[in-house]
C-alpha positions as CSV (number, residue, x, y, z in Angstrom):
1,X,118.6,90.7,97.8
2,X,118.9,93.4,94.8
3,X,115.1,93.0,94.7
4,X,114.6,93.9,98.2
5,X,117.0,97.2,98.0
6,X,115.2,98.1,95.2
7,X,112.2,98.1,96.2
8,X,113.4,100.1,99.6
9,X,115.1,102.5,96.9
10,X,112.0,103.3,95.4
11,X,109.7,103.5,98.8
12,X,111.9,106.0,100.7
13,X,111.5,107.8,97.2
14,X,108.1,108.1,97.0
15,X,107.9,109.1,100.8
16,X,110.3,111.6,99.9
17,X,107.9,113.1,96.3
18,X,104.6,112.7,99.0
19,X,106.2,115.0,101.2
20,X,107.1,117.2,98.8
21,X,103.8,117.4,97.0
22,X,102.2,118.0,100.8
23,X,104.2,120.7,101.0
24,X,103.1,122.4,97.7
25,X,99.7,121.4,98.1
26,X,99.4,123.2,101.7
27,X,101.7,126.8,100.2
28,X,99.2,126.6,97.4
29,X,96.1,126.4,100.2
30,X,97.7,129.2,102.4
31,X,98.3,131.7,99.3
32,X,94.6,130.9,98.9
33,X,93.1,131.5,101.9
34,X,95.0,135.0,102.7
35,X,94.3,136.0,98.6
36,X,90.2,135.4,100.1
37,X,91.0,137.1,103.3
38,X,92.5,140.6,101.5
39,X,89.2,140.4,99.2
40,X,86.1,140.3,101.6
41,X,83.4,141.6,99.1
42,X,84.4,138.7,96.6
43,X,85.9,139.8,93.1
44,X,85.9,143.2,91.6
């Protein structure tokens, strides 16, 4: 039984991390994309 919570311990965890890193992952894209947007002729 210890096992079994265990191993349910440390599945709702990693959901948890995956959805965090999602998160970061698409902030990181947006900031992207609207730093390309205010430069239309490319870098200076």
């Amino acid at each position: 039984m210890m096992i079994y919570m265990l191993a349910a311990a440390m599945m709702l965890t990693m959901l948890i991390a995956t959805a965090f890193t999602l998160h970061e992952e698409a902030t990181k894209m947006r900031l992207n994309e609207n730093a390309r947007k205010s430069r239309p002729f490319g870098l200076r």
